[in-house]
Structures are given as structure tokens and as C-alpha cells.
C-alpha positions in Angstrom: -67.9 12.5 -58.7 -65.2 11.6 -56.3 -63.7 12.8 -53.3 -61.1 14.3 -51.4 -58.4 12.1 -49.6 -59.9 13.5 -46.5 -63.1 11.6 -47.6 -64.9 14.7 -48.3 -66.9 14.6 -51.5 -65.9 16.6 -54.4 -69.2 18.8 -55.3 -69.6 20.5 -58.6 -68.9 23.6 -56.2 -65.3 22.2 -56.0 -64.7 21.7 -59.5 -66.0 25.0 -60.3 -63.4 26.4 -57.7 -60.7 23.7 -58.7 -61.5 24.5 -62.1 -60.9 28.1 -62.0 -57.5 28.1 -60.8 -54.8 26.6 -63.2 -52.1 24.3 -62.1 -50.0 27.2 -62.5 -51.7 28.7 -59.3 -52.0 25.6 -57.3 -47.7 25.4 -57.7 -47.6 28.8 -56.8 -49.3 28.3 -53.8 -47.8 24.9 -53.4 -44.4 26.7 -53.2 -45.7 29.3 -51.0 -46.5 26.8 -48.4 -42.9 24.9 -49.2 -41.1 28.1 -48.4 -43.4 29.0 -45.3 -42.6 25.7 -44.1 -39.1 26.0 -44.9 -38.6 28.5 -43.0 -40.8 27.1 -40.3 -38.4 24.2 -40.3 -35.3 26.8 -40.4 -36.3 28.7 -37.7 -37.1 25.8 -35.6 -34.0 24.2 -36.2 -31.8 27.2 -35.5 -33.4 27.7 -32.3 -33.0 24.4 -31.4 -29.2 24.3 -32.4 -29.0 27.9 -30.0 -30.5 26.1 -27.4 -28.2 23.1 -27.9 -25.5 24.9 -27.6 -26.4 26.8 -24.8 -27.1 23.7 -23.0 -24.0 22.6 -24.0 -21.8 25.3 -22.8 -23.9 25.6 -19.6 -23.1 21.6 -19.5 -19.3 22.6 -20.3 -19.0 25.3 -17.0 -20.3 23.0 -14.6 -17.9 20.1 -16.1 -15.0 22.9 -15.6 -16.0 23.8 -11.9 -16.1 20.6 -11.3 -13.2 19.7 -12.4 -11.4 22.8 -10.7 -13.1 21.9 -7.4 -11.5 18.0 -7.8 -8.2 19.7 -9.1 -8.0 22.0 -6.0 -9.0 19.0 -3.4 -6.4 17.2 -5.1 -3.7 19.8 -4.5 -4.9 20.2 -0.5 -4.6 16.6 -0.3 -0.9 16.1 -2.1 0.1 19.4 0.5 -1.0 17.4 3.4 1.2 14.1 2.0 4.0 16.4 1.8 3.5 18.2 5.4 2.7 14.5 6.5 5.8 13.2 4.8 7.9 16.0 6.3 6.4 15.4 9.7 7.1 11.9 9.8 10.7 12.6 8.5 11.5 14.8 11.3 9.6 12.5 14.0 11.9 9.6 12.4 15.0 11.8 13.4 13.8 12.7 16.5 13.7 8.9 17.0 16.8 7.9 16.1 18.5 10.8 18.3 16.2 9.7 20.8 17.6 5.9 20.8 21.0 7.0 20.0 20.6 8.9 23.2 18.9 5.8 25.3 21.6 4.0 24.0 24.6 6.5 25.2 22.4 6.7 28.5 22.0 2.8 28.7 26.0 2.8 28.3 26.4 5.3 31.0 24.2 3.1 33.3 26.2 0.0 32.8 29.5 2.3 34.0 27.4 3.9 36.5 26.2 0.1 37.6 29.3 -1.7 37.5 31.4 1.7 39.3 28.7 1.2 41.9 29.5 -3.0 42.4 32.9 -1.9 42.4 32.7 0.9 44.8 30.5 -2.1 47.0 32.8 -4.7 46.6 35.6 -2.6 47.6 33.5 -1.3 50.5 32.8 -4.5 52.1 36.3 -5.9 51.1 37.8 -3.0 53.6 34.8 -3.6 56.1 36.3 -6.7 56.4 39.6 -5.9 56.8 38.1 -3.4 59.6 36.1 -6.5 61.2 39.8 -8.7 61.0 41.7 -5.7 62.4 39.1 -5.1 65.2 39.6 -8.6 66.1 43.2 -8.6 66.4 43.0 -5.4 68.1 41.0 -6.6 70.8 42.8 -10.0 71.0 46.1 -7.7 71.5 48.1 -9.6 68.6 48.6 -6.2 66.4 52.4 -6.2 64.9 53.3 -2.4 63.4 54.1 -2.4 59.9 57.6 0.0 59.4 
């Protein structure tokens, strides 16, 4: 007789069965099973699409943690510039009060130095006018001065 794309043989069985249904009934059921899967297909899609989306939005809070974790690291790190940048402004005034002071110090050193060769020139100048006086005193040639 023939057979069915399966490979089965059709038996007269079959065609009894085959014959006793009409087409009408074989599109009924054909739409039946177009529907069921229909809605097979529906309902798998749709719960694919909620899980999607979940996934999605699950992917979406960790992508915003994240980002608020970098954005807070970033704001500790521009506060430290800016305390760093402060600190170094006030340890840059500190050293120029600092060498304006060495400098005022180095200045008073020089006076202090040169009123000291003074003050020793002036000493051994009048140490030798005591060592020439001495001498004349003791050689007995001392004229007084009026």
C-alpha cells in the first residue's frame, strides 16, 4: 500500500482509521496541535524574556554598585589631592619663611662676624699701644700730654 514517512507501513487497519475521519477532522486537530504549540512557544518565550530581563536588571545593579564603589574611590582620592595640595602649600610657606629667616639670620651673622673682627682688630690695635706704652714706661721716656 504505502507507508508512513516514519517508514511504518500503512495497513488496511490505517486506512480504515484514516478513512473514517475526514480532512475536516485532521485540520481540526491539526489546529489543535498549532495552538498547543503556540502557546507552548508563548509561554516559553515569555519566560524566557522574564528571565532576560531579570538577568538584566540583576546585571544593571551590580554595574551601578560598581560604578558607585569607583565613583566613591574617586572622591577619597581627589580629597587626598586636595589635603595633599594644601599640605604642600603650607609646607611651601613654611619654606620660604624659613629661608627668608636663614637669610635675615645669615645677615645678622655677617654683622655679628665682622663687629667681632672689628672689636679684635681694635683690641690688638690698643694691646699694642699698651705693649709701646709699657716700653716707654719702663725705658723712662713718657712725655705727659696737657
Amino acid at each position: 500500500m504505502g507507508s508512513f514517512p516514519n517508514g511504518q507501513q500503512i495497513s488496511s487497519v490505517h486506512c480504515f482509521v484514516l478513512g473514517r475521519y475526514n480532512t475536516v477532522h485532521i485540520f481540526s486537530w491539526l489546529k489543535e496541535m498549532l495552538v498547543i504549540v503556540r502557546n507552548s512557544l508563548e509561554t516559553f518565550l515569555l519566560s524566557s524574556l522574564h528571565k532576560s530581563l531579570s538577568q538584566e536588571a540583576s546585571m544593571r545593579e551590580q554595574f551601578n554598585n560598581t560604578l558607585n564603589v569607583v565613583e566613591d574611590q574617586l572622591q577619597q582620592r581627589d580629597t587626598i589631592v586636595m589635603q595633599t595640595h594644601r599640605y604642600s602649600e603650607e609646607l611651601a610657606l613654611q619654606l620660604k619663611s624659613v629661608m627668608e629667616e636663614r637669610g635675615s639670620l645669615e645677615a645678622q651673622l655677617q654683622q655679628a662676624r665682622q663687629g667681632q673682627q672689628e672689636a679684635q682688630d681694635k683690641a690688638e690695635k690698643l694691646e699694642r699701644l699698651v705693649n709701646v706704652l709699657r716700653k716707654k714706661i719702663s725705658s723712662g721716656v713718657v712725655k705727659t700730654v696737657n
